[in-house]
C-alpha positions as CSV (number, residue, x, y, z in Angstrom):
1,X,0.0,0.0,0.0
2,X,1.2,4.0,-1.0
3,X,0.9,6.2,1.4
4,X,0.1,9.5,-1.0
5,X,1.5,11.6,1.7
6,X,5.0,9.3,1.7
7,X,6.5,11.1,-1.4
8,X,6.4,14.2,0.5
9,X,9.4,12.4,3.0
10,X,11.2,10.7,0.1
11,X,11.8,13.9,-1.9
12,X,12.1,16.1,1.4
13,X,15.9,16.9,0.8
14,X,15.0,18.1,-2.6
15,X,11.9,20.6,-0.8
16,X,14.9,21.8,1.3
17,X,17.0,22.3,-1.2
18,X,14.2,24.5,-3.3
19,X,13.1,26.7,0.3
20,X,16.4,27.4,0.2
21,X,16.9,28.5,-2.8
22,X,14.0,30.8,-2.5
23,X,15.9,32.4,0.3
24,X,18.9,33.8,-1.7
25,X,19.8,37.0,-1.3
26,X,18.2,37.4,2.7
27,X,20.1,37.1,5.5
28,X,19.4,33.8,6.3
29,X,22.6,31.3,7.7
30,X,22.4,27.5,7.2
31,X,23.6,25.4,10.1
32,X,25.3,22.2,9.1
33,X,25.1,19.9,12.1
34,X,26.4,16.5,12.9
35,X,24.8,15.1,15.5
36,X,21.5,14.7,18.0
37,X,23.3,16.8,20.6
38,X,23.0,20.1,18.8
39,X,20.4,22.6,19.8
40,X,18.6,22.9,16.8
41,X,16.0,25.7,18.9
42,X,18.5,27.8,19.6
43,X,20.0,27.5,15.6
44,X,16.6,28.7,14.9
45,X,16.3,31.7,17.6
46,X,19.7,32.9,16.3
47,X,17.4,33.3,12.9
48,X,19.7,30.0,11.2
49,X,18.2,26.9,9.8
50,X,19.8,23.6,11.0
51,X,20.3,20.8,8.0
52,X,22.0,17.3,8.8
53,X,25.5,16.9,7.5
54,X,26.0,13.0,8.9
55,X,27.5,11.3,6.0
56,X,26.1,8.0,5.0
57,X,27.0,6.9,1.7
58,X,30.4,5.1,0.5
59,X,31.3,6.8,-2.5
60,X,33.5,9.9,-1.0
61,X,35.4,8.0,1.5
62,X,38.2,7.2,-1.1
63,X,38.5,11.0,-1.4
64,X,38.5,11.5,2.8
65,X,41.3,8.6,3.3
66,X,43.4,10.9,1.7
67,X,43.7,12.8,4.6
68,X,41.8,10.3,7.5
69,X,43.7,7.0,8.8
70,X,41.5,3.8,6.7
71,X,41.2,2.4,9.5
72,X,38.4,5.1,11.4
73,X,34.6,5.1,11.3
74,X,32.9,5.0,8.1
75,X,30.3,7.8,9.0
76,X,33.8,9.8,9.6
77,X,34.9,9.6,6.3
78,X,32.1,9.8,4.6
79,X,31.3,13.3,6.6
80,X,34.9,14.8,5.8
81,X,34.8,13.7,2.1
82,X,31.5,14.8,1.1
83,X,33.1,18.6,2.7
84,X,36.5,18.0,1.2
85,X,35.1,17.0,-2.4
86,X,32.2,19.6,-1.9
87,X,29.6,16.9,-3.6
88,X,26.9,17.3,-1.2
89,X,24.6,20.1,-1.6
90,X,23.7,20.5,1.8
91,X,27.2,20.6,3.0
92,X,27.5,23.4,-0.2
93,X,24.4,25.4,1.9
94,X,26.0,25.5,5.2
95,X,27.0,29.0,6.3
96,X,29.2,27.2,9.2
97,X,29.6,23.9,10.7
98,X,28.5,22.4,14.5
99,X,30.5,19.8,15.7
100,X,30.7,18.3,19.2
101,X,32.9,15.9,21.0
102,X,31.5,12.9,20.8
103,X,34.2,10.3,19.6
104,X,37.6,10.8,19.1
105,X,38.0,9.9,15.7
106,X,35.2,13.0,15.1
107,X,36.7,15.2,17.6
108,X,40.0,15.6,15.4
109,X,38.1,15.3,11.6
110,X,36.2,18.6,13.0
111,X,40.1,20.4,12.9
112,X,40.1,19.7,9.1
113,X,36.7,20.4,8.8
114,X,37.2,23.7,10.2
115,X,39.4,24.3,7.4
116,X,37.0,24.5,4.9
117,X,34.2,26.7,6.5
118,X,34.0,28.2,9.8
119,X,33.1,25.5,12.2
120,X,32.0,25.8,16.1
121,X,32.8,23.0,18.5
122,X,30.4,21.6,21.6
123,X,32.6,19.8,24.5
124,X,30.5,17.0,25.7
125,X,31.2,16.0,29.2
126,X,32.2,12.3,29.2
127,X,29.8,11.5,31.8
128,X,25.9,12.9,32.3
129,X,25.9,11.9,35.9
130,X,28.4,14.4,38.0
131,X,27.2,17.3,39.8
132,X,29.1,19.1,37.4
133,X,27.7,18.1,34.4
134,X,25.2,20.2,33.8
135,X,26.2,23.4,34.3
136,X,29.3,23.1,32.3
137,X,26.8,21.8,29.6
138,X,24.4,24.7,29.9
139,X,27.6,26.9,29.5
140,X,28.6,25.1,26.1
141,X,25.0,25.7,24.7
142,X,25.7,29.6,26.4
143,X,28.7,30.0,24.2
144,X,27.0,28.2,21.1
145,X,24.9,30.6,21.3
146,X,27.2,33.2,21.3
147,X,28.9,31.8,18.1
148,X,25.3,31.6,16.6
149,X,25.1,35.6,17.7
150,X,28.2,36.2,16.0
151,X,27.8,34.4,12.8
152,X,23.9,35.0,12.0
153,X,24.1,38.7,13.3
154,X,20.9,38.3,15.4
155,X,20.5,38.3,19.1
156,X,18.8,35.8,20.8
157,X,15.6,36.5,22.4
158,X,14.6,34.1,25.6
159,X,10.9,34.4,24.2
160,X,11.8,33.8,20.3
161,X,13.9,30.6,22.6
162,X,10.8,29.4,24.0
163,X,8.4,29.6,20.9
164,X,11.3,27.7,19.2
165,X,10.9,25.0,22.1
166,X,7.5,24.8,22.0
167,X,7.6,23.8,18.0
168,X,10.1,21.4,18.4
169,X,8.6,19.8,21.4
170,X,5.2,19.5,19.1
171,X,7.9,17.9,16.2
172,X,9.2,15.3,18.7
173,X,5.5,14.2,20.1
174,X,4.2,13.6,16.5
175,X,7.3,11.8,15.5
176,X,6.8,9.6,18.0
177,X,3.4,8.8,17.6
178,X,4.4,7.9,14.2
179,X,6.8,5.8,15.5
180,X,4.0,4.0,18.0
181,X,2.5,3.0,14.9
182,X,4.5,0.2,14.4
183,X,3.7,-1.2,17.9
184,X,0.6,-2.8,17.0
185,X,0.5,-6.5,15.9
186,X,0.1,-5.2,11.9
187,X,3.2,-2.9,11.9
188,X,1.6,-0.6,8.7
189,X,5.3,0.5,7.5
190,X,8.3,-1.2,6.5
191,X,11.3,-0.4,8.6
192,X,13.2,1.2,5.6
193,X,9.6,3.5,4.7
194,X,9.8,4.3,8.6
195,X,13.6,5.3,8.1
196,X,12.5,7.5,5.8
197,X,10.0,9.4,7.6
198,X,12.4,9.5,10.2
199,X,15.3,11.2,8.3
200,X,12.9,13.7,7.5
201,X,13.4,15.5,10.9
202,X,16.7,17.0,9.6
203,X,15.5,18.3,6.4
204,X,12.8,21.2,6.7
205,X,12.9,25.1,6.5
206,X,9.9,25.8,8.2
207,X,8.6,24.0,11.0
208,X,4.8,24.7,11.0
209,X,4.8,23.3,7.6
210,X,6.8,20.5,8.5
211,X,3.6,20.2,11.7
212,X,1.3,20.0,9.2
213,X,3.1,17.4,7.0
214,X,3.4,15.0,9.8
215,X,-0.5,15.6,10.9
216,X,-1.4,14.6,7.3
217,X,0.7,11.7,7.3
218,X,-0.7,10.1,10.9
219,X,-4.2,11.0,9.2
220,X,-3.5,8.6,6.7
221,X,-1.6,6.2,9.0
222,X,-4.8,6.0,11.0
223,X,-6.4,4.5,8.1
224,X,-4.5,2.4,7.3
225,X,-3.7,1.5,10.7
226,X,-7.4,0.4,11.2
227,X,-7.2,-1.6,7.8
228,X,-4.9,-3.7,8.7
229,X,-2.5,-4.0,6.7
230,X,1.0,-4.7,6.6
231,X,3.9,-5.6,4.3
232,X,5.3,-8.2,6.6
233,X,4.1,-11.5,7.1
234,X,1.9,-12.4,9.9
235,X,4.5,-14.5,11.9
236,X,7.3,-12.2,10.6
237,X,9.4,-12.0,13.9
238,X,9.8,-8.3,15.3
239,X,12.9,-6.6,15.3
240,X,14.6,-4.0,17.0
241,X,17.7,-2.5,15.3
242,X,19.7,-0.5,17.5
243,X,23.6,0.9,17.6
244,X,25.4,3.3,15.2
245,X,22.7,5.8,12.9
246,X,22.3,4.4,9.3
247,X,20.1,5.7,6.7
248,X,20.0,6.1,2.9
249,X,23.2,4.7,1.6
250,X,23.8,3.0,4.6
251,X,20.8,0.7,5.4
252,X,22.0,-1.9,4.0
253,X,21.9,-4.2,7.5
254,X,17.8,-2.9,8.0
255,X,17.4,-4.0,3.9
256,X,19.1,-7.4,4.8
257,X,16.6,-7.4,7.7
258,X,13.7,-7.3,5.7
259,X,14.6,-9.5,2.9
260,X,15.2,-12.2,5.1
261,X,11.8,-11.8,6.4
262,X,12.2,-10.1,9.6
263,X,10.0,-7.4,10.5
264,X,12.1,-4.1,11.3
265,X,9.4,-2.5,14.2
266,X,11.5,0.0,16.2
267,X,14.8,1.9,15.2
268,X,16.8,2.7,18.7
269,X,19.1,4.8,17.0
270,X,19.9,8.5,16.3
271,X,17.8,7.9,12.8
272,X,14.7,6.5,14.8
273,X,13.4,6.8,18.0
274,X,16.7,8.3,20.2
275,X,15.8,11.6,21.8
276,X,12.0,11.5,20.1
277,X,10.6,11.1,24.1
278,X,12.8,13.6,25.8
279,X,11.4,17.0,25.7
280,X,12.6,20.1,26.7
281,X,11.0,21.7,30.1
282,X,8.7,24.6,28.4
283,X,8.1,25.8,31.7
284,X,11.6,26.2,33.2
285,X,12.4,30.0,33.6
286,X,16.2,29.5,32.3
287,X,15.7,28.3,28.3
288,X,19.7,27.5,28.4
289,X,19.3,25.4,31.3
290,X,16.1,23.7,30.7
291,X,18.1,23.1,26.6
292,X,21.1,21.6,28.8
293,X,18.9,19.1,31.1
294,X,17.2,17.8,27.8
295,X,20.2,16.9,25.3
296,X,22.1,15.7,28.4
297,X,19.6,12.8,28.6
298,X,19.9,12.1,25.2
299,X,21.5,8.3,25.7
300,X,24.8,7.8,23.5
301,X,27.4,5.5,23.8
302,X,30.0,8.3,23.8
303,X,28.6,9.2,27.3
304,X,29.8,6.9,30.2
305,X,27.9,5.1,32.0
306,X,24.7,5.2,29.6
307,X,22.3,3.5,31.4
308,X,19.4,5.8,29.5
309,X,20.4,3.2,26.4
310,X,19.4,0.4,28.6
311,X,16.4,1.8,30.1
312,X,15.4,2.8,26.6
313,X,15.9,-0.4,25.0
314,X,14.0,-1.8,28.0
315,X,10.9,0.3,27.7
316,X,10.9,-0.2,23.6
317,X,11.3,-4.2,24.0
318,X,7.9,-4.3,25.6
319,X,6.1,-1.5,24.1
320,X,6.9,-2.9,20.7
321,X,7.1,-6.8,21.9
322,X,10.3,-7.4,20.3
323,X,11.6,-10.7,19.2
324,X,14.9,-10.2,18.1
325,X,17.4,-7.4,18.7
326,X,20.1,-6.4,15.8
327,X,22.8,-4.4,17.0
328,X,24.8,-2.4,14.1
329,X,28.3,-1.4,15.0
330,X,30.3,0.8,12.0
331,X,33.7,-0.5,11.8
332,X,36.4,1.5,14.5
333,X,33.1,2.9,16.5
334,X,34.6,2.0,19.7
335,X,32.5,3.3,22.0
336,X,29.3,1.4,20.5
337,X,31.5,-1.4,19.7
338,X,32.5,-2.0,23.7
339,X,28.7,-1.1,24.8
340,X,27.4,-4.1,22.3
341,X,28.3,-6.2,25.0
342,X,26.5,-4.2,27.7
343,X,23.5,-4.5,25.6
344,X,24.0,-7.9,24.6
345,X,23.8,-9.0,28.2
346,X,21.0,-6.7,29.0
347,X,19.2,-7.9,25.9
348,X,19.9,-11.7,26.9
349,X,18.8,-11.2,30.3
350,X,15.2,-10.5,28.9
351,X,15.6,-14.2,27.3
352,X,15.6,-12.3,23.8
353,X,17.9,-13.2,21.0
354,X,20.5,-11.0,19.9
355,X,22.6,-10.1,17.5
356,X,25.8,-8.1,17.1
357,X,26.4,-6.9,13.5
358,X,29.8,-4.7,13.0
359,X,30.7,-3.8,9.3
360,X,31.0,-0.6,7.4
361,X,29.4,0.7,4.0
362,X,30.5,-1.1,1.3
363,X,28.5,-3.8,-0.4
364,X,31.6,-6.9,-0.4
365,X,30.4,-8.7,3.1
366,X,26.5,-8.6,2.2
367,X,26.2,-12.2,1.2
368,X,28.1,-13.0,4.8
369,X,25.6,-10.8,6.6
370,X,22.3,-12.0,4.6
371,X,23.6,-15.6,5.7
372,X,24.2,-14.8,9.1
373,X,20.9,-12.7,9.6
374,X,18.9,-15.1,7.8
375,X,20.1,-18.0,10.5
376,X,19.3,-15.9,13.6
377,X,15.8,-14.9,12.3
378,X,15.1,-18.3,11.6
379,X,16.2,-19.3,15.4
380,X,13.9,-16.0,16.3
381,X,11.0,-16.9,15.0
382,X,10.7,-20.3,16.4
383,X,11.5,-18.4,19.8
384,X,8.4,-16.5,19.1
385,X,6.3,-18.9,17.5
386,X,7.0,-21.0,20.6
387,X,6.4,-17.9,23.0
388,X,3.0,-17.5,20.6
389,X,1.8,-20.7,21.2
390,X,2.7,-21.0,25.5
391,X,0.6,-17.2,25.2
392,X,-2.3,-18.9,23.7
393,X,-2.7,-22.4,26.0
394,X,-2.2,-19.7,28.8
């Protein structure tokens, strides 16, 4: 079934592209940002518009090893050499650059990066738990903004702040309703159509329009929702995919998924639902500070400990009634890498199977991962069927 409303999402970088365009010759800045933990509200109350520069396709790593070690995180590369070759047009938009410290490997690609266009960088602290935390995160999003000041050549107002709160806390809810969708026992989207709608949160010039794209789309979800329908098969077992953020050009592990016949339900990943349940306090008198307490919480393996992964994987194993859990791990992503085996055991401990997954972008191990994903499925769904029928004679 075609959602009418879906071709709005797939051509959304295009509709980005074109507002922008229409903007030429006003004042407005693009923000090219890398990551969940950048205040998009306050990029728009400094009068900027925030696009997603997270590079996901192969092709201009070759040109990025150049100057990057081979051996370092495929997302890496393919973020510096889309900048360095200048073949991305969203990268070609961007006024200046926001980087933060999440891994080491991006920490020190941001120093080239700066090299090309101004960049500003965001010092995470390492752990989210110390009394400290939190203030010295409120002052990085302080001196962003200052940065954003500088560069857009508008001041920030607190109530301009909190109107940009407000819409983005109304983006987050309907996302996330979306993503509920696939919780009942019909999931109505494919994991790779829900990746899609997903993605969309990083491509949009205006936000109200953007509201009223994502009310039309759960209008029509609603139908079909109550239809029935599905493009899985009824004993399809339900999957959760979670680790490093993929998406087009790099889904190649959530494609595998599918075409092995498991049912990709839930994304606990910085493309699906990471951060989509943590709003921002709109009634906190201090915008910075109630900005600091919400990305804070957002649960990355680059923060140590991160119990809000397990907690999160927890809640969305039940609320989704997983079967199997997929964890993808980039090549050289360390930090994710180490934490598989936090999850695994967490994972394991709810008696569901689970699956660690490292590889990179390129196409030459996806007969060895279809193999290997279609023999844990198959083991899956007979832990479900079996888990089906014990439901039933209960």
């Amino acid at each position: 079934m075609k959602l009418e409303i879906l071709k709005h999402f797939e051509d959304i970088g295009e509709r980005f592209l074109l507002d922008i365009s229409e903007l030429d010759g006003t004042d407005t800045k693009v923000a090219g940002i890398y990551c969940l933990f950048a205040p998009t509200e306050l990029v728009r109350a400094a009068g900027a518009i925030p696009v997603s520069l997270c590079g996901k396709r192969e092709k201009p790593i070759a040109d990025a090893e150049e100057t990057l070690p081979p051996n370092l995180c495929p997302l890496i590369k393919s973020s510096y050499g889309y900048a360095v070759t200048n073949t991305c047009p969203f990268f070609a938009e961007s006024d200046f650059l926001i980087g933060e410290t999440t891994c080491d490997g991006k920490k020190k690609m941001y120093e080239f990066l700066g090299r090309i266009k101004p960049l500003h960088l965001m010092h995470l602290p390492y752990s989210t738990t110390e009394p400290h935390a939190i203030s010295f995160w409120r002052d990085e999003i302080l001196r962003l903004g200052r940065f954003l000041e500088e560069s857009t050549g508008q001041k920030i107002d607190r109530d301009h702040l909190r109107f940009q709160i407000r819409i983005h806390n109304r983006i987050r809810k309907l996302l996330e309703r979306i993503a509920r969708f696939q919780a009942a026992e019909h999931a109505p989207l494919s994991g790779l159509t829900m990746m899609t709608v997903m993605e969309s949160k990083s491509f949009f010039v205006y936000p109200e329009k953007y509201l009223d794209m994502l009310g039309e789309f759960i209008a029509e979800m609603e139908s079909v929702a109550a239809s029935g329908f599905s493009p899985f098969e009824p004993d399809a077992p339900r999957v959760l995919l979670t680790g490093c953020p993929l998406g087009k050009g790099s889904e190649k592990v959530l494609r595998i998924i599918e075409e092995s016949g498991g049912a990709v339900v839930c994304m606990e990943n910085c493309t699906g639902v990471k951060g989509l349940d943590l709003l921002v306090d709109e009634e906190e008198k201090d915008p910075f500070l109630a900005l600091a307490r919400r990305y804070l919480q957002i649960p990355c393996s680059c923060t140590t400990p991160n119990i809000g992964r397990i907690n999160l994987l927890d809640r969305l194993i039940s609320q989704y009634r997983i079967d199997a859990v997929v964890d993808l791990t980039w090549h050289c992503c360390h930090t994710y890498n180490i934490e598989s085996r936090v999850v695994g055991d967490f994972v394991e401990g709810r008696e569901v199977p689970f699956l660690h997954v490292e590889t990179n972008y390129s196409t030459s191990d996806v007969e060895q991962l279809r193999t290997r994903i279609e023999a844990f499925l198959e083991m899956a769904g007979c832990r479900s069927n079996v888990r089906f029928a014990n439901s039933r004679l209960n």
